[in-house]
N, C-alpha and C positions, 0 to 999 in steps of 0.2 A: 662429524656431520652425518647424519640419517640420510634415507635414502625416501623417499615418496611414493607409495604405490608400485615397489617389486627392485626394478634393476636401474643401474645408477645411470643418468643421462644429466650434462652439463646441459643446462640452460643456456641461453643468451647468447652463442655464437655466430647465431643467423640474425640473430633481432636486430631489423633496418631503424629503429629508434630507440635505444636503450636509454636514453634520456627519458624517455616514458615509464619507465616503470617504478611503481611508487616509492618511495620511504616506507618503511615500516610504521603501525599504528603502536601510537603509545597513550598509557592515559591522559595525557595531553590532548588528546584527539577528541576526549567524551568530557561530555556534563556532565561532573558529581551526582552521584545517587545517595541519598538517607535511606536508610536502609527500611525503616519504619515507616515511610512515606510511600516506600514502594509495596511493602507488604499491605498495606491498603489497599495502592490500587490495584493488586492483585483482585483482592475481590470485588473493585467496584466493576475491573474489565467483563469478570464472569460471572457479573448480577444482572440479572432481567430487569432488574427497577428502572433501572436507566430509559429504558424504553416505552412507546406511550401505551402500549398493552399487555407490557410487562413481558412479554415474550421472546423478545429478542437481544442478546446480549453484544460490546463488542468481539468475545470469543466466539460468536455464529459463524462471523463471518471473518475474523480474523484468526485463525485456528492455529494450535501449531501440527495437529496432525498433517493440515494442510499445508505446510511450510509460511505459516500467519495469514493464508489465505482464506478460501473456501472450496479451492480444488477446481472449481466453476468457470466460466466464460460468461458469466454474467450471471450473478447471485440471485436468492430471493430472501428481502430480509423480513418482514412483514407479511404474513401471510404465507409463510413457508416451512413446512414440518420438517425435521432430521437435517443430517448433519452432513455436511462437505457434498460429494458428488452423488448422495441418494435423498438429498434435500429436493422434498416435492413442495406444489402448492394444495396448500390446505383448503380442501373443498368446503368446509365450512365461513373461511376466511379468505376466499383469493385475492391472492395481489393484481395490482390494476397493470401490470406491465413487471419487466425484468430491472433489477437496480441497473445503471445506465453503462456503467464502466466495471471495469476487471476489476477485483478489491487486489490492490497495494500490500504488498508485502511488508513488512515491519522491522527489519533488521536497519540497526546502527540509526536510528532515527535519534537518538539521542545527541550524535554527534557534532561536535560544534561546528563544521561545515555545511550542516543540511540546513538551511534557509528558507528554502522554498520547498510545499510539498503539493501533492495530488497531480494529475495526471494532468492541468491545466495549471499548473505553477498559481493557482487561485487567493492561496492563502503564502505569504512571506513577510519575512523580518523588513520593515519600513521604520529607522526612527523618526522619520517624522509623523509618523501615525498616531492614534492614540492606542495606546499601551504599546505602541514601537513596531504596530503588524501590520500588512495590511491585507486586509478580509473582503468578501462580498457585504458584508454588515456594513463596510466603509465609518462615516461619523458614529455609529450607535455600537462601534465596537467596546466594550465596556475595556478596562482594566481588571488587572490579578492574576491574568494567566502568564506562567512563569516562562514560557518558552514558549516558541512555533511548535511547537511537538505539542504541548497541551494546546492549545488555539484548535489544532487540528483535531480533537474531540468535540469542539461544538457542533459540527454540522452535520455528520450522521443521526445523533439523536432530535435534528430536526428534519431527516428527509422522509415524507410518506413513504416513500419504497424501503426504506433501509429502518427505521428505530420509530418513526416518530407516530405510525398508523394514518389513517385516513379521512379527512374531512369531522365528520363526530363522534368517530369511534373513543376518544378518550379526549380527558383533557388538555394533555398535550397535544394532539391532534389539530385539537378547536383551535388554542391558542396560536399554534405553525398557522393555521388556517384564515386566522383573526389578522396576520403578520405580526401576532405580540410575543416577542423574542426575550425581549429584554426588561428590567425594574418589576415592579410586581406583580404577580400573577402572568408573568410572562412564561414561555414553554420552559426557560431553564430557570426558572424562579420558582415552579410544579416541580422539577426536576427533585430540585436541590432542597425543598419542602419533603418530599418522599424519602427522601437520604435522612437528613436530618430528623424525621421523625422516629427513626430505626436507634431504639438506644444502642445497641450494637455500632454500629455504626459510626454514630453520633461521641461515644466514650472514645472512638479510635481517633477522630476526628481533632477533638480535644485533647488528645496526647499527643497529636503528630504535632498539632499547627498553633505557639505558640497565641497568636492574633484570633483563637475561636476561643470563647468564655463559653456558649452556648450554642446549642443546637439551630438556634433561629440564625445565627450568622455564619452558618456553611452556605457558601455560593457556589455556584456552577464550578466556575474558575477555580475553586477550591477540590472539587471533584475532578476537574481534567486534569490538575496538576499532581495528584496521586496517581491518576492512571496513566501521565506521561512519564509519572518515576518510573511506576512498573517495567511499561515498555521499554523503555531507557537499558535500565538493569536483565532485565529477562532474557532482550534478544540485542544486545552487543554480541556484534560477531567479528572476532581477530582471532579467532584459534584454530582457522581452516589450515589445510596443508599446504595452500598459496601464502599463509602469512609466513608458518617456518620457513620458506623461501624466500621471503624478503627478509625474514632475520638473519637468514643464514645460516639457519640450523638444516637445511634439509635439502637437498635435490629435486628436480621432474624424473618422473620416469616415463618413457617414450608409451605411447605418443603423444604424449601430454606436454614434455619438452619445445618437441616441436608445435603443435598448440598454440603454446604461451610465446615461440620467437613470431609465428603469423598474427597473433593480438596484434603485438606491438609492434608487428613490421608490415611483412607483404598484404595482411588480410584487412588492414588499417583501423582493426578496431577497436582500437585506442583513441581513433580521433575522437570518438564520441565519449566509448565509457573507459574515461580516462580516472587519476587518480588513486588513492589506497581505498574507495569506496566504489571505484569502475564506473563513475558518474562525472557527465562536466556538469551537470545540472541545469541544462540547458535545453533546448526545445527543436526538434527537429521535424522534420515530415517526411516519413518513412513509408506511405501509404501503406499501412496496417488497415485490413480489413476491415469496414464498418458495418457490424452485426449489432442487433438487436435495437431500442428503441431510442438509439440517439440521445443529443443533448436540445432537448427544445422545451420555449416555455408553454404554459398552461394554452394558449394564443395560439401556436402555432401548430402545424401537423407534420413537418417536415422529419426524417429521420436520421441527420446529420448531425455529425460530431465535428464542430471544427477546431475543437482542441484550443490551445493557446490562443486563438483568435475572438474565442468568446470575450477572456478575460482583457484584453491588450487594445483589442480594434483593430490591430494594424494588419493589413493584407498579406504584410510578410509572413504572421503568422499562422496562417490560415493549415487547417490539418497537423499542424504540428505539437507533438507533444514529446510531456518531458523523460530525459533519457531516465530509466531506471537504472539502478545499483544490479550488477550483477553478483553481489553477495547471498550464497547458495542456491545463485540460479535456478539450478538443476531442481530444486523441491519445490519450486514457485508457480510452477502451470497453473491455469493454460496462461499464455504471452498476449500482450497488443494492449492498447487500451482498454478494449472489447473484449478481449481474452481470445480473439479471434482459431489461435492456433493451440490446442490442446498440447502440443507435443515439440516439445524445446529442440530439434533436429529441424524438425518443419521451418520453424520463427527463425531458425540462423538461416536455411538456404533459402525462406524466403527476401531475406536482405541482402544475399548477394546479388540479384535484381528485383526487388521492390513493384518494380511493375507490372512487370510481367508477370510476377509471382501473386499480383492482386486481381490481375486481368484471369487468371487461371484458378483460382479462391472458389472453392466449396464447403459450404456450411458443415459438411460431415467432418470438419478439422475442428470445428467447437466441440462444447460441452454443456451441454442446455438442457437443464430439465422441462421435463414436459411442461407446457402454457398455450394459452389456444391467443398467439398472435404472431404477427409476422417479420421474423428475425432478419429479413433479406430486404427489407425497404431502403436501406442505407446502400444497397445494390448501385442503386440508381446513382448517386455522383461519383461513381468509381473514375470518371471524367476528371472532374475537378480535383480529386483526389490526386490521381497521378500527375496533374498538370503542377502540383506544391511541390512535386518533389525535385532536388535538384543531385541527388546523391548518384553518383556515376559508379554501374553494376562491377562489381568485382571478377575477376579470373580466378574463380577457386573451386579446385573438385572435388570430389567425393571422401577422398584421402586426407582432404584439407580440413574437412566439413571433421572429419573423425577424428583429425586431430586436433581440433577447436573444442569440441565435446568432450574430449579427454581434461580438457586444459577446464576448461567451465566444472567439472567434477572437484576439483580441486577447491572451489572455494566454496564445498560444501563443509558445515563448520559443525562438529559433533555434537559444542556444547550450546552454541544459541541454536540448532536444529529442537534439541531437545528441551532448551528453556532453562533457569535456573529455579526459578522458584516452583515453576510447573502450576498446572490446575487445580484449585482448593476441591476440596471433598464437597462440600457445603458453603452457599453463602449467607450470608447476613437477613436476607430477605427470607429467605426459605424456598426461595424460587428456584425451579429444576438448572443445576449447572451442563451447559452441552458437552459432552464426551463421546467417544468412539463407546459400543456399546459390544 
């Protein structure tokens, strides 16, 4: 047995729930990956085509310099020059506001427990739905997408802020604009005409996916479901120094030891991010600070994020969102829906009282590139906010807090940190791939 991070410390002698700590991951745990499905969507991830002015790729925003992130507390995808936390807005092109939510980290998304995804549980596995999901699209969700993990690539490259541009700036634009989504000439029907027209492409296309004879019958669903292989493959993460701990190949070393016995016991935070992926998947109201421009429609001006309640209706849910994976936490800043807290010490003590820790909330705990609007409008129902929450403030100090952070470094994972296949040199399109420079 190896030892973890220096000198040898027995886990688990204090742990008040040891029934909580997972089973080890095996590939039983993951969707099969083709390996040639994935090497596609490698580069469909980091081609700008995708996008409706060609400018933004999903690697903008979902990076891995930035641990799949953007480094941000609320992105700019559309109108916004350079990369992770020096990504300005492009004075020739400005965006009409901030993307609305934290961009989502991307580890283990392949695995066959993740069901439900996005920060409102919006999109999830339904069979009684059409094509077995069920989506904001509801009846006009088309079929072909192979999984919840590809479903979850349609709706960035329709959001103005994030892929799709604005009002008439491009075709796709028009068509998000028109609400023509879907059959011909719809936003991803442009899409998937731009793909397909790229012999590059188009020959890859044709060799991955027995059911394409031609270029003309690459479908959208045919593009997310390359770039969910990728994801799938690229960033599986079981190789952190918390997993040899569950195999049992390895020891904590203090004070990471004790850490992981307050997870799972006195510090109870287990109840939520339980499991071998530290997620119940489940929707909570934590009152995380509500910064920048909220979730509202075209209709309204209000700056509220009510989370789980958009989707659902139901009151219970109101503020509540879903618990994330703390799978290499530690590289994932900034924290909250919003991304409210830059800095991973901050987001843990501010859940040992939640409310008070939102009553006391100053914007200098973001990370906001400069935009001439106003991030603190969501100020205002810090009321209703704390009135969702029902989570009773923990007993835990400073020493506890350090040794939780000790414990949270552990499921930093070396090789989905760094990716498997990594970022292409070049893609297909000829369009600039984003990189650290």
């Amino acid at each position: 047995m190896r030892t973890v991070f220096g000198i040898v410390a027995v886990f688990g002698a204090g742990i008040a729930c040891a029934d909580s700590i997972p089973a080890p991951l095996t590939d039983a745990d993951f969707m099969p990956v083709d390996a040639a499905e994935a090497r596609l969507g490698q580069l469909l991830f980091y081609d700008p085509i995708l996008s409706g002015n060609r400018n933004v790729s999903c690697g903008t925003c979902h990076h891995p310099a930035f641990g799949t992130g953007d480094g941000l507390s609320l992105g700019l995808g559309d109108g916004g020059i350079g990369l992770g936390p020096q990504r300005v807005a492009d004075p020739d092109n400005m965006p009409e506001q901030r993307i609305p939510r934290n961009a989502p980290a991307l580890f283990n998304l392949g695995a066959r427990e993740f069901t439900v995804l996005f920060h409102d549980g919006r999109i999830e596995v339904d069979p009684d739905r059409p094509g077995g999901l069920r989506t904001p699209l509801d009846a006009d969700m088309v079929t072909g997408f192979a999984s919840l993990l590809s479903a979850q690539t349609m709706f960035p490259v329709l959001s103005p802020d994030e892929m799709a541009g604005h009002y008439s700036e491009n075709d796709v634009a028009q068509a998000v604009r028109r609400g023509v989504i879907t059959g011909e000439g719809g936003a991803w029907d442009i899409i998937a005409h731009r793909v397909g027209n790229n012999s590059a492409y188009h020959d890859q296309f044709l060799a991955v996916y027995d059911h394409i004879d031609g270029p003309e019958q690459i479908t959208f669903a045919d593009i997310s479901n390359a770039i969910a292989a990728f994801m799938a493959f690229e960033w599986r993460s079981d190789t952190a120094p918390f997993d040899a701990v569950l195999r049992g190949e390895a020891t904590l070393a203090e004070p990471a030891a004790t850490g992981m016995d307050l997870f799972y016991g006195a510090a109870g935070c287990a109840n939520c991010h339980s499991g071998p992926f530290l997620t119940d998947h489940d929707f909570h109201a934590m009152a995380a600070p509500q910064i920048g421009p909220g979730k509202a429609a075209r209709f309204e001006s209000h700056a509220r994020d009510e989370g789980r309640f958009r989707v659902t209706g139901n009151p219970d849910d109101l503020y509540a969102f879903r618990t994330p994976s703390l799978r290499n936490v530690a590289i994932t800043g900034p924290y909250g829906h919003a991304g409210a807290h830059r800095d991973l010490r901050s987001f843990v003590e501010a859940h040992v009282d939640p409310i008070t820790a939102l009553e006391s909330y100053d914007l200098s705990n973001a990370l906001l590139p400069a935009l001439a609007v106003d991030d603190t409008r969501g100020f205002a129902d810090k009321k209703a906010i704390t009135g969702a929450v029902t989570y009773a403030p923990r007993d835990i100090s400073d020493a506890d807090v350090t040794a939780l952070m000790a414990f949270l470094d552990t499921l930093t994972d070396p090789v989905s940190r760094k990716g498997r296949l990594g970022i292409p040199d070049t893609v297909p399109s000829g369009l600039p791939v984003d990189r650290l420079r």
